[in-house]
Structure formats: structure tokens, C-alpha cells
C-alpha positions in Angstrom: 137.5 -110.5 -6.7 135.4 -112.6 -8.8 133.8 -112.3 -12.2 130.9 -114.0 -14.3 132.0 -115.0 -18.0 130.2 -116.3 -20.6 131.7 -119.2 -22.9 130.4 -122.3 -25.0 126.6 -121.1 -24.6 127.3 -121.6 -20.8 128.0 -118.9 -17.6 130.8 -119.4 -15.4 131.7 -117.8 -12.2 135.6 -117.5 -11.6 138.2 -116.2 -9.2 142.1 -115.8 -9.8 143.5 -118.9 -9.9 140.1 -121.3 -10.4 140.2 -123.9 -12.7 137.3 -125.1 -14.3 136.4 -127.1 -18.0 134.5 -125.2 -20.6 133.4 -126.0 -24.7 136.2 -126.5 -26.5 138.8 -123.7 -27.5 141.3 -123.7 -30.3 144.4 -123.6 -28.6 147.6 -125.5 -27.6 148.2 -126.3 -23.6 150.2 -123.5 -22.1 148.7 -120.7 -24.8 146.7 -117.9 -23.0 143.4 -117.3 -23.8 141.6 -113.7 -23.5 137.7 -114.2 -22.4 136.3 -111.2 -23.4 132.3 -112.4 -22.6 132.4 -110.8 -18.8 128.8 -110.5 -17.7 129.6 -109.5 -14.3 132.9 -108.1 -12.2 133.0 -107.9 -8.6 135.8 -106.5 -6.9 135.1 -106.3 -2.6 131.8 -103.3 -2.5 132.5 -102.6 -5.7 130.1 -104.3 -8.4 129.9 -103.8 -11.9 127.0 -105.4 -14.3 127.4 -105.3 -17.7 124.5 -104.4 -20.6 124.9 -106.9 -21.6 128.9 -107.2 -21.3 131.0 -105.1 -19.5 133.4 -102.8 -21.5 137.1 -103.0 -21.7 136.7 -105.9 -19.1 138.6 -109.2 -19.8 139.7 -112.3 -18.0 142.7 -113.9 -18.9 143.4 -118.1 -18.7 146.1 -120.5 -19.7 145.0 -123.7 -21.3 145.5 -126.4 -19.0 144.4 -129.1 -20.9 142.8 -130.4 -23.5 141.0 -133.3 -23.8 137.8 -135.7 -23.9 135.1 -136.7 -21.3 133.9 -140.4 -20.2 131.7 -141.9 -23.1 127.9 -141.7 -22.6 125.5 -144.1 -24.4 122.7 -143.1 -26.5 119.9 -145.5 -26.8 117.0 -144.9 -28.3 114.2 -147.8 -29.1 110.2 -147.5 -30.3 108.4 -150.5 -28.7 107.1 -152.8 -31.3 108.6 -151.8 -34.4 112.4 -153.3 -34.4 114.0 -150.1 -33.7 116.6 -149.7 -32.1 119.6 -147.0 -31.9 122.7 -147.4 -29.8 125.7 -144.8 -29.9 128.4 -143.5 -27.7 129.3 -139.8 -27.3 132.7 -137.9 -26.2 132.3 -134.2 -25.7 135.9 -132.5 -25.8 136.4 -129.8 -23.3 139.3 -127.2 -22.7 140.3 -126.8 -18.9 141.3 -123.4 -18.3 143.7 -121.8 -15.1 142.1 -118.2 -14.4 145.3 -115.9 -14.2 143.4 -112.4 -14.1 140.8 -110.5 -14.1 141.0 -107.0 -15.3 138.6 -103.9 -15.6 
């Protein structure tokens, strides 16, 4: 069984116990977190598309951790006119453990 979620602007496909990193979520690690965005459940033969979500669906996760990606570098420059622009970037994330998925 496997659903399609939607979170941070960005679609996910998960299974029961997948872990994957999404946009950050408010949340402490070990809080569970209701995803109620499902796009898309498929359970064996059975599959169920949503218009554009599926009702009462919901997949549940437990924040695994929270924390900051590697720094990435910026740099912008316009040839012959002395500018130049340097700046680092840290996007947070949330990784989340997929517990269930329920119709």
C-alpha cells in the first residue's frame, strides 16, 4: 500500500514505514504529524485518485528529525561593473517516519 501526499509545495510518494525529508513542519522530534494533502491511495488493485484530494484519507508520521541541510553558495557577479554578491544558504527540513496510511 502506497500513497501520494502533498507537502511544502512538493509531491511525495510513501509507503508504511519510509522515511523521507520534506519543508519544514512545526513540531518537536517524536510528535506525530497528520498529512491530510493525499493526492493518491493505492492499496494492491484497488486505486483511489482524489479531485483533487481524497476524502477522509490521511497519512500519519512521527517527526524524526529536525534539522539543517549542507550550506550552498550564492554568487552572483555582472561583468564590468564591480558587482559582486556572495551568500550562503541553509534550508531546514523535517524528516518524517511514515506510520500509516488510512482511507
Amino acid at each position: 500500500m502506497y500513497a501520494i501526499i502533498r507537502t511544502g509545495g512538493k509531491q511525495y510518494q510513501v509507503a508504511c514505514g519510509d522515511q523521507l525529508r520534506v519543508e519544514k513542519l512545526e513540531g518537536n522530534i517524536g510528535d506525530s504529524v497528520d498529512l491530510a494533502d493525499v493526492l493518491l491511495v493505492a492499496d494492491g488493485e484497488n486505486v483511489t485518485v482524489g479531485k483533487p484530494v481524497v476524502e477522509n484519507a490521511k497519512v500519519t508520521a512521527k517527526i524524526a528529525e529536525q534539522g539543517r541541510d549542507k550550506k550552498i553558495i550564492v554568487f552572483k557577479k555582472k561583468k564590468r561593473k564591480g558587482y559582486r554578491l556572495k551568500q550562503g544558504h541553509r534550508q531546514s527540513y523535517t524528516a518524517l517516519k511514515i506510520e500509516n496510511i488510512s482511507l
